[in-house]
C-alpha positions as CSV (number, residue, x, y, z in Angstrom):
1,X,33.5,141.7,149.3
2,X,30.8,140.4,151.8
3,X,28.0,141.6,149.3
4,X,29.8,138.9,147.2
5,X,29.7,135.9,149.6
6,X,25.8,137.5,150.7
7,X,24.8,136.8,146.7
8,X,27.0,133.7,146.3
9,X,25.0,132.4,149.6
10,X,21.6,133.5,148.1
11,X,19.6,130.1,147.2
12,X,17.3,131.8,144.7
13,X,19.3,134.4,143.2
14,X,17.6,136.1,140.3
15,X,18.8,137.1,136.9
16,X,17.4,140.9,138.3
17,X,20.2,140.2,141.3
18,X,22.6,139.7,139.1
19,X,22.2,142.5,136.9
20,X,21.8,145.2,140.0
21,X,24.9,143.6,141.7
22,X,26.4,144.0,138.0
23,X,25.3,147.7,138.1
24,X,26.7,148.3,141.4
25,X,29.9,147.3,140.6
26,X,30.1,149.4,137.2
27,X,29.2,152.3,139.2
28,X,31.9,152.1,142.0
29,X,34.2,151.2,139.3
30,X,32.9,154.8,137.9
31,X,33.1,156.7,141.0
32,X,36.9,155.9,141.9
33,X,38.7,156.1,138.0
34,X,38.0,157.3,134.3
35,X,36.4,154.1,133.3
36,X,35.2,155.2,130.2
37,X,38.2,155.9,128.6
38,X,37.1,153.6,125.2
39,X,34.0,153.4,123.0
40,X,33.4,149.7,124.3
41,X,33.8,150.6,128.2
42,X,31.3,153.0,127.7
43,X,28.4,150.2,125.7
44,X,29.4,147.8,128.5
45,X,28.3,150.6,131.2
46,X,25.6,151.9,129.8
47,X,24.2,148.0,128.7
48,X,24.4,147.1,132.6
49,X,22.8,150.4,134.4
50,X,20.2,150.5,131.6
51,X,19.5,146.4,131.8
52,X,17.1,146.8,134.4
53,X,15.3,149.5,133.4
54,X,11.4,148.3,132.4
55,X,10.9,151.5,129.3
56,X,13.3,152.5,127.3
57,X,15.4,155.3,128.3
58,X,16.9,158.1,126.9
59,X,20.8,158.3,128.0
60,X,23.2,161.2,127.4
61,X,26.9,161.2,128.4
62,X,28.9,164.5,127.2
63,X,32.6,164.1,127.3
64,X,35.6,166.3,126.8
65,X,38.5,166.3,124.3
66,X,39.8,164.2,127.2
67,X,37.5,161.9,127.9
């Protein structure tokens, strides 16, 4: 939570600070459950790690009959 009050606090905070701290979030989120568990989890991912990137990138998840 102090990375929270550290942006909040920032004077000039960016549209690309917003998206990392978006992305960093999605990805702890990631680490610690089965967040992608439904097709519109997995476009709301994929739209914030990839909404930084400057080319287009080529993504791949491979799931199992579970998920």
């Amino acid at each position: 939570m102090n990375k929270v009050k550290e942006y909040l606090a920032a004077p000039n905070l960016s549209e690309l600070d917003v998206l990392e701290w978006a992305q960093s979030i999605l990805e702890a989120r990631f680490k610690r459950s089965n967040y992608l568990t439904n097709p519109s989890l997995v476009r709301g991912y994929l739209k914030a790690r990839l909404a930084t990137e400057e080319r287009e990138v080529f993504a791949l998840i491979l799931l199992d009959s579970q998920r």
